[in-house]
LUMNUVEX-675964 format. One line per 8 residues: for each residue y, x, z of C-alpha. Coordinates in Angstrom, 2 decimals. Layout:
<vopas>
Y X Z | ...
</vopas>
This chain:
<vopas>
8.70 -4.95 7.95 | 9.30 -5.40 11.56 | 12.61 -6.41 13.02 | 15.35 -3.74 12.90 | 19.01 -2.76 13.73 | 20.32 -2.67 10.19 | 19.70 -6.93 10.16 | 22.06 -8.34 13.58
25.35 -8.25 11.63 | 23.87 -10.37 8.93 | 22.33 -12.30 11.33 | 25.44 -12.56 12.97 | 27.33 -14.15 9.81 | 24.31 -15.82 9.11 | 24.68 -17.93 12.45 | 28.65 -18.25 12.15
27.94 -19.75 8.33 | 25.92 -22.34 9.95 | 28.43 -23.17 12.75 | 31.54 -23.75 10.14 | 28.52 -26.04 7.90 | 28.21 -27.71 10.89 | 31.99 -28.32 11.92 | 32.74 -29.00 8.08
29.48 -31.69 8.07 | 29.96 -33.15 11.78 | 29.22 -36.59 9.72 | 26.19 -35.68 8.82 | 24.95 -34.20 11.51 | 23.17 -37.71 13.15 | 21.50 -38.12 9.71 | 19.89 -34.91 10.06
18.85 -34.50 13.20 | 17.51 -38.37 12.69 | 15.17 -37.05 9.62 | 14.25 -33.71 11.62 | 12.90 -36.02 14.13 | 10.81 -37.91 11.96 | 9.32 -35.30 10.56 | 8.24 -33.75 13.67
6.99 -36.75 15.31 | 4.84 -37.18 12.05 | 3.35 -33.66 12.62 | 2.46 -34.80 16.11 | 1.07 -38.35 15.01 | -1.00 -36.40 12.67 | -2.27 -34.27 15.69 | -3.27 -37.10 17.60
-5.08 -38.84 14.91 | -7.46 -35.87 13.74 | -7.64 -35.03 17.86 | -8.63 -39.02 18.66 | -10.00 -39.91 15.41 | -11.81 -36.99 13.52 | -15.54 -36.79 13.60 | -14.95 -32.55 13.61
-13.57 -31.35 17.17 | -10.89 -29.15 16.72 | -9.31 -27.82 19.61 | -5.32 -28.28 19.87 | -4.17 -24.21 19.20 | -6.15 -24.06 16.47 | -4.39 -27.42 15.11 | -1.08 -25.91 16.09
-1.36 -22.88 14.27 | -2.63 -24.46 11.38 | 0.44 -26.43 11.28 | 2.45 -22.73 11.40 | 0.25 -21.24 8.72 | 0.83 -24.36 6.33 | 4.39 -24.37 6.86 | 4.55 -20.16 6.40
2.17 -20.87 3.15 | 4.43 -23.48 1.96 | 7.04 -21.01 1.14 | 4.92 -19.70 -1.66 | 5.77 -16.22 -0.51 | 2.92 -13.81 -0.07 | 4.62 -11.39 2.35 | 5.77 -14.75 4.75
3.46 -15.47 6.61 | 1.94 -16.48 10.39 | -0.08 -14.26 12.90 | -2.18 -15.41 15.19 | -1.91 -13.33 18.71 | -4.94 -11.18 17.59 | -3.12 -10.23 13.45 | 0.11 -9.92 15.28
-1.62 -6.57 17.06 | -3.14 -5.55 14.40 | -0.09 -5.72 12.13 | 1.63 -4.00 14.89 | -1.22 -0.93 15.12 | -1.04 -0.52 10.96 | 2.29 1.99 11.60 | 1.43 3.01 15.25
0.48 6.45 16.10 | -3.31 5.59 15.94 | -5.53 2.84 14.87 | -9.34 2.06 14.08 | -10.30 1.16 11.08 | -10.83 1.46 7.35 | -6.89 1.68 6.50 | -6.15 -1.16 4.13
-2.38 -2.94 3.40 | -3.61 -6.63 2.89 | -1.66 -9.44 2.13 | -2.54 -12.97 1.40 | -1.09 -14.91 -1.56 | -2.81 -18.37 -3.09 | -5.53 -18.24 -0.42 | -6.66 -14.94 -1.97
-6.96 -11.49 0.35 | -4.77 -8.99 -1.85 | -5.15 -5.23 -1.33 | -1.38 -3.95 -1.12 | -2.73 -0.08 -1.03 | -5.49 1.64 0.94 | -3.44 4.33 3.69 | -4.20 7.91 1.71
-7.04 9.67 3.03 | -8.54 6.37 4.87 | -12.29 5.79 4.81 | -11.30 2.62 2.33 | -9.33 4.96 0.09 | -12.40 7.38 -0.13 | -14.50 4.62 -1.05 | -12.72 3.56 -3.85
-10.41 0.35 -2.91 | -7.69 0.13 -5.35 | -4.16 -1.72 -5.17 | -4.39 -5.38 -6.65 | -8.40 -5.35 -5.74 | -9.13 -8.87 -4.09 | -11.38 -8.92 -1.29 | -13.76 -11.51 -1.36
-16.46 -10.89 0.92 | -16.69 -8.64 4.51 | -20.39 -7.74 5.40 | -22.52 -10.99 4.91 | -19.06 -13.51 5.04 | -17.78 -14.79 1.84 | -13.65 -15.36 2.56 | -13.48 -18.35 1.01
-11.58 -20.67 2.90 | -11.19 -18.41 5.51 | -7.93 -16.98 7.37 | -5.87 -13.64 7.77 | -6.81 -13.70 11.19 | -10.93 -14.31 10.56 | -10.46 -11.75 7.96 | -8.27 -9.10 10.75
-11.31 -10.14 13.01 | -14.21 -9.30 10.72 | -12.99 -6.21 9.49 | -12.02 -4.90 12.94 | -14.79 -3.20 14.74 | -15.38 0.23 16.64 | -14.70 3.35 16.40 | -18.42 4.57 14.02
-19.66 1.59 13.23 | -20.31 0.58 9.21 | -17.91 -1.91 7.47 | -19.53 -3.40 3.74 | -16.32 -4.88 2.06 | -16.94 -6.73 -1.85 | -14.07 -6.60 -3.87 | -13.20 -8.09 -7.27
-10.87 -5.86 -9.83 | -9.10 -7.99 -12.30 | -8.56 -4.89 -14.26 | -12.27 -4.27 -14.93 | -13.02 -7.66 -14.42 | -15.73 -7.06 -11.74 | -17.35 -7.09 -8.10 | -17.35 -4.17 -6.77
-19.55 -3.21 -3.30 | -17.93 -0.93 -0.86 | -19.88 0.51 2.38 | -17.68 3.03 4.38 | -17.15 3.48 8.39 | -14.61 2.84 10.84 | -12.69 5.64 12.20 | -9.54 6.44 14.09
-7.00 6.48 11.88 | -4.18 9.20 12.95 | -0.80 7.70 11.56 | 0.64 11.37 10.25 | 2.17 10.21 7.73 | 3.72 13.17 6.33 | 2.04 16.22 5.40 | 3.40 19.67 3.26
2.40 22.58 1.81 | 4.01 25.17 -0.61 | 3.16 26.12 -4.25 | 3.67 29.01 -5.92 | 4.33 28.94 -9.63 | 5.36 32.18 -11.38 | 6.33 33.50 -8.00 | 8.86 30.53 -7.47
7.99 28.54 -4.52 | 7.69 24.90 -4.61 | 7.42 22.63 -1.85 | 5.47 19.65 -1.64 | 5.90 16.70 0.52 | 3.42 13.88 0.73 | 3.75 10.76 2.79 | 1.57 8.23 3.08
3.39 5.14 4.72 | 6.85 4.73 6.84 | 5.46 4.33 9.85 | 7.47 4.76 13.43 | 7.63 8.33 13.30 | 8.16 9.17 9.31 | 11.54 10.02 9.69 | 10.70 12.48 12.51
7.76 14.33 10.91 | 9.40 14.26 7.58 | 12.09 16.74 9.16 | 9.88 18.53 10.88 | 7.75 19.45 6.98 | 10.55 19.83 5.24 | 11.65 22.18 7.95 | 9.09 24.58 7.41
9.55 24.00 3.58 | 13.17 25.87 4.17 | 12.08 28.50 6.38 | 9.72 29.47 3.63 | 12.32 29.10 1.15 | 11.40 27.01 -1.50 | 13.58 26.36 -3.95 | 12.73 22.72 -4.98
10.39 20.16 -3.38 | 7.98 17.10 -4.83 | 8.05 14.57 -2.71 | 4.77 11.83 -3.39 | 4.59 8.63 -2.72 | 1.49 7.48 -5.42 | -0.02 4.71 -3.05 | 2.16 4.36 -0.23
2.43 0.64 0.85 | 6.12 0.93 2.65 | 6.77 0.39 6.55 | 9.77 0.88 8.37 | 13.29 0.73 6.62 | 14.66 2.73 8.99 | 12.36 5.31 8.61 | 13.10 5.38 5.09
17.20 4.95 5.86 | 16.68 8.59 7.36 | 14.98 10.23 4.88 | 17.21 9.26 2.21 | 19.85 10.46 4.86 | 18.39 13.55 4.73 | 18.96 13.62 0.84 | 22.58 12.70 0.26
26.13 12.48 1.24 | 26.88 10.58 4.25 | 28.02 6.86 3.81 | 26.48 6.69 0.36 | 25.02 3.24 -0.40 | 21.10 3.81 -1.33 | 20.53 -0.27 -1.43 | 22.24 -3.40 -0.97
20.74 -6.63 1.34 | 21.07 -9.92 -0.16 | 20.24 -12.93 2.16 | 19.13 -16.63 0.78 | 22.76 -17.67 -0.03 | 23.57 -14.76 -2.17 | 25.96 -12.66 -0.08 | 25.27 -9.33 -0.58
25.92 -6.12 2.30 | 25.46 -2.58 1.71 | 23.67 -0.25 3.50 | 24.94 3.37 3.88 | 23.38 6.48 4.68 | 23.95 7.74 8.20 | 23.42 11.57 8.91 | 23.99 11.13 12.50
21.49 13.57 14.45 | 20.67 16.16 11.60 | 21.23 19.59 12.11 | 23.81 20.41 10.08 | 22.70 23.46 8.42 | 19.46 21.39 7.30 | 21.04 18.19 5.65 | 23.44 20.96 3.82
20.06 22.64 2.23 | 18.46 19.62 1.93 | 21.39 17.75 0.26 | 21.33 20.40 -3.15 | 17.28 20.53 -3.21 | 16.54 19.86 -6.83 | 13.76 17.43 -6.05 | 11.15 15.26 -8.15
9.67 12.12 -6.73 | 6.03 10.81 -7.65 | 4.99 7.34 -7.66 | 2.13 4.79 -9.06 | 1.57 1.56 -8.91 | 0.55 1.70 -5.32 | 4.23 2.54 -4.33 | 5.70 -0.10 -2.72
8.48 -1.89 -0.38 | 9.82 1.13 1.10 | 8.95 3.86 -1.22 | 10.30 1.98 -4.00 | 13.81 1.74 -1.84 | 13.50 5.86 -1.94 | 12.52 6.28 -5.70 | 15.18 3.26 -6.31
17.82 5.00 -4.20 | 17.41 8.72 -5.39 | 16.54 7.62 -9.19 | 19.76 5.39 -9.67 | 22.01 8.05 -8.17 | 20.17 10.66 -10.11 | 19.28 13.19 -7.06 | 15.15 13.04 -8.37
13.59 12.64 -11.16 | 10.82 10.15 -10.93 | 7.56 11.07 -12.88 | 4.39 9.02 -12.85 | 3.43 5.25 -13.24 | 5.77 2.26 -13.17 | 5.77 1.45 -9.01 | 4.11 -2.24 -7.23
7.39 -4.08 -7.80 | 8.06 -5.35 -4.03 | 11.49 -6.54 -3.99 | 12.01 -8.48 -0.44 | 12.39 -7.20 3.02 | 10.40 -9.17 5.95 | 11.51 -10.01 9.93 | 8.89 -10.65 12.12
9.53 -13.25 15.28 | 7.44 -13.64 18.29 | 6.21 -17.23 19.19 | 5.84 -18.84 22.72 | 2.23 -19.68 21.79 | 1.53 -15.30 20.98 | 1.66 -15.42 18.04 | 3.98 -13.91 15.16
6.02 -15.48 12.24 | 7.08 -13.31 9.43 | 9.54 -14.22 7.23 | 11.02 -12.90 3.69 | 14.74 -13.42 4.78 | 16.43 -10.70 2.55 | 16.20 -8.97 -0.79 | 17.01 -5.67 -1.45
18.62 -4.27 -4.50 | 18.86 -0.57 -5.63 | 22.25 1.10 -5.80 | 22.78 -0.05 -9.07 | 22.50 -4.01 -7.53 | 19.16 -4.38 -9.29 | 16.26 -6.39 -7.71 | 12.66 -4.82 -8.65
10.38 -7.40 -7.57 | 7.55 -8.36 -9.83 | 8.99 -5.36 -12.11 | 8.64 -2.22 -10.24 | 10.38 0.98 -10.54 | 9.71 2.54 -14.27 | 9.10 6.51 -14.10 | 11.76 8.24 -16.13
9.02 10.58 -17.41 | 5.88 8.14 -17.90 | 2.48 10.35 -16.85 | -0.67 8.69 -16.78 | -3.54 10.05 -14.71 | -6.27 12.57 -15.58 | -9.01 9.79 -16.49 | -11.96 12.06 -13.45
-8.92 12.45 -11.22 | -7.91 9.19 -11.09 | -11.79 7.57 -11.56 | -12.17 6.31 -7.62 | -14.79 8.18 -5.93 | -17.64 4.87 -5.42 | -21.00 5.51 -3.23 | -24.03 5.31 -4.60
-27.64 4.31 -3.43 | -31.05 3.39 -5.05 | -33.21 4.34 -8.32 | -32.83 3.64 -11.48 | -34.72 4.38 -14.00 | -34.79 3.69 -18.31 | -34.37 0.05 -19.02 | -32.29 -0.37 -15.73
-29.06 -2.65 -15.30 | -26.77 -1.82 -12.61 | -23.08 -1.57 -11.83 | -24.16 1.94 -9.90 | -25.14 3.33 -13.59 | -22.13 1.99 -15.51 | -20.25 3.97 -12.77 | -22.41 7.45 -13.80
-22.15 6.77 -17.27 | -18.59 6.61 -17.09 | -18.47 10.11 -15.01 | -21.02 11.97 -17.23 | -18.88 10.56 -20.47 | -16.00 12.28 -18.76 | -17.40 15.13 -18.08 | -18.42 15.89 -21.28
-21.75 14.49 -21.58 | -22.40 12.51 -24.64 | -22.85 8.60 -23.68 | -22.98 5.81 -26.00 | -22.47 3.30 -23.64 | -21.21 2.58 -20.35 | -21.78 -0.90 -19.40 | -24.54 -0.15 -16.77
-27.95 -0.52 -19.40 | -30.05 2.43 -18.67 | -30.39 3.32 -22.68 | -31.98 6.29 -24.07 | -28.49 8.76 -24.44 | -28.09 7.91 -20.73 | -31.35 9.07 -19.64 | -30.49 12.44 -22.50
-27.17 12.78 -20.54 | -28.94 12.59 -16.69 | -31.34 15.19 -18.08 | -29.36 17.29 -19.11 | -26.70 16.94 -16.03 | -29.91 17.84 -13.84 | -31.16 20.88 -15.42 | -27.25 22.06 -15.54
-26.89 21.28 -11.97 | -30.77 22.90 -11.38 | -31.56 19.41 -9.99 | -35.09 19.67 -8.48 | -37.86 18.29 -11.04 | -38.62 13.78 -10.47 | -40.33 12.04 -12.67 | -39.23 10.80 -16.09
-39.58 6.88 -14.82 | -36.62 7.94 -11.72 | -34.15 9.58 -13.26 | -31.15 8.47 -10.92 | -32.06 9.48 -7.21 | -29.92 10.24 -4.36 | -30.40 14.22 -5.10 | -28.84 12.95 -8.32
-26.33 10.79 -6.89 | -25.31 13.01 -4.06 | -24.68 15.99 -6.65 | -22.44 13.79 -8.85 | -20.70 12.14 -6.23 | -19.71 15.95 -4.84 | -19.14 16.73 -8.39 | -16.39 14.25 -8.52
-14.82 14.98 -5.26 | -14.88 18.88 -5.69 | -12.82 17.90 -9.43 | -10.55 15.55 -7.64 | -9.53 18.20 -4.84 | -8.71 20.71 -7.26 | -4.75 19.92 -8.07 | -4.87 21.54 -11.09
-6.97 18.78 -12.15 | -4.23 16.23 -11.12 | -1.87 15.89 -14.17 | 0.96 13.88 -12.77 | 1.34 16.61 -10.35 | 1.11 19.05 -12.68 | 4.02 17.31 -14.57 | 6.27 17.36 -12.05
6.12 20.80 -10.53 | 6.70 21.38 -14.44 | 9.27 18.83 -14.35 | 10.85 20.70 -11.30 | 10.70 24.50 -12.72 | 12.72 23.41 -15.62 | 15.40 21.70 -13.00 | 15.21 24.63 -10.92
15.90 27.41 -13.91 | 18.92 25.30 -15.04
</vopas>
């Protein structure tokens, strides 16, 4: 998260703490400085050897920001960590109003390229990338050894142009081959709509990431949400990455009583501040409605950083239920710093704590009401290409077996071999889908692959298919009839 407000008065006693250390350790201070200097001048004799001595020419930035990046890495914190002048713009662009690209949250932890969450909706969420997936290859480059910045630089391209991204899910324990297309990514990140159930209407509020303008946009939906009346609202955050604080600050704001504390700060020496709500530019005939919504919050495992402040916030002062999947477990809050040479250091330099003074990271948020997904809603929509035929190995047909299992076709196996029920099962799926007549040798085609693949999507659209949504507007009617 970048730099904000909320931080200068603990910055503040931050700096005065190390002015009394100093006063109270004024003996010291030659000893330290002396070893400070050492160090760096050991930094710069290493510099000149590899510059004089190395058989590999290595220009002098590129020596210097390797120095950065092994000192950022050295923290063993995957969310500290150096930009180069080109990352530090494309960090910046991931919550601006628009960017190109495939939307993916990356971070970098043990030299590995760690998908945080695909941005809802992006061409790398339609494709199929899944939080924890590890990138390992972009196009024809393997990663290994490689940086955040040649990573930024080969997944970067224009607007239309194809991106082919190989990822490996621990979870399956497999590659997996991606092929999707850069496009300009509008940064709405919150979008509504109403439900009607038994002629009660429900609002729903989905936001994607905390970007600049959440806070903004969030009042503007939920707006329209009271004009219409509802009389409860789900508010989703399944997959959102985080962003801004202070974009999340407001919206909890929005949701309770002024100068409530929704999460404590705690800095690398322990001390702990508290961070109120501030209602301070809401109408305030909308934070009155909006303060005795009975709400319901949904998360996954893809909700992290910020949303897990909001679902740790409204679930430990009980103003939402939460309903879903235990959330990512992202317990720190990051600063960023510019750098003479352009470039960007971000640092880890506070964690954050729920009202209840409990730090989540590598734990998460558990749902009060667990919900797992639909099995087809939750399967991640994957492209396919080629022929296959009886006999056949492939990834591409352990991916249709699965789908044709769970839509009801009997399959006795779905680890890719092209047996005998599979070939029944793609049969059968043709004639039911009147499939146009190929020969028995080529069952799996792309008129067969296109009609499953819209299969999938048309099932996955449908919200009544979506049982963790389901659950909560549920969830919600029982809250609201209390």
């Amino acid at each position: 998260m970048r730099k904000i407000r909320l931080f200068y008065m603990i910055l503040i006693i931050c700096l005065l703490s190390v002015g009394g250390w100093y006063l109270w350790g004024g003996l010291q201070k030659e000893e330290v400085q002396k070893s400070d200097k050492t160090s760096i001048e050991a930094i710069n004799e290493a510099m000149h050897l590899i510059e004089g001595e190395s058989v590999y020419s290595t220009g002098k930035e590129k020596l210097i920001e390797g120095a950065i990046r092994g000192m950022a890495d050295a923290i063993e914190d995957p969310y500290s960590t150096y930009y180069t002048k080109e990352e530090a713009a494309q960090h910046r662009q991931s919550l601006a109003e628009e960017r190109v690209g495939v939307g993916l949250e990356i971070t970098e932890s043990g030299g590995k390229f760690i998908v945080v969450s695909p941005v809802k909706s992006s061409p790398a969420d339609r494709a199929g990338i899944r939080p924890l997936d590890e990138i390992v290859q972009v196009n024809e480059e393997r990663l290994g050894g490689k940086s955040m910045s040649e990573l930024m630089r080969l997944i970067q391209g224009e607007k239309g142009t194809a991106l082919t991204i190989v990822v490996f899910r621990p979870s399956a324990d497999k590659h997996i081959k991606v092929t999707m297309e850069r496009e300009a990514i509008s940064n709405t990140t919150v979008t509504s709509k109403v439900v009607t159930v038994d002629d009660t209407s429900i609002g729903y509020v989905s936001i994607s990431i905390f970007g600049e303008k959440t806070a903004e946009e969030w009042v503007a939906e939920t707006t329209k949400l009271l004009r219409k009346d509802v009389e409860g609202i789900v508010i989703d955050v399944r997959d959102n990455p985080g962003g801004y604080l202070h974009s999340v600050r407001a919206l909890i704001s929005s949701l309770l009583d002024n100068q409530k504390v929704f999460t404590y700060m705690q800095n690398g020496e322990g001390a702990m501040e508290p961070i109120n709500t501030d209602d301070e530019g809401f109408d305030k005939n909308y934070v009155q409605s909006m303060r005795k919504m009975p709400l319901v919050l949904l998360q996954n495992g893809g909700s992290a950083s910020a949303s897990e402040v909001l679902s740790g916030a409204l679930g430990s002062l009980d103003r939402a239920s939460i309903i879903g999947t235990t959330s990512f477990g992202k317990g720190t809050v990051q600063e960023s710093w510019d750098l003479t040479n352009g470039g960007e250091l971000k640092l880890s330099t506070n964690k954050w704590l729920t009202p209840k003074q409990e730090w989540i990271h590598g734990k998460g948020i558990e749902a009060e009401l667990l919900v797992e997904q639909n099995e087809l809603f939750a399967l991640e929509l994957h492209p396919l290409t080629g022929q296959y035929k009886t006999g056949d190995m492939h990834e591409e047909i352990a991916y249709t077996q699965n789908v044709l299992a769970k839509l009801g076709y009997h399959i006795s196996r779905t680890d890719g071999y092209f047996d005998s029920t599979t070939e029944a099962a793609v049969k059968r799926y043709r004639k039911d889908k009147k499939l146009s007549k190929t020969p028995d040798t080529m069952l799996m085609d792309t008129q067969f692959f296109a009609s499953l693949n819209e299969e999938v999507k048309t099932y996955k659209e449908d919200s009544a298919n979506d049982r963790q949504f389901q659950m909560a507007v549920s969830f919600l009617m029982h809250k609201i009839e209390q």
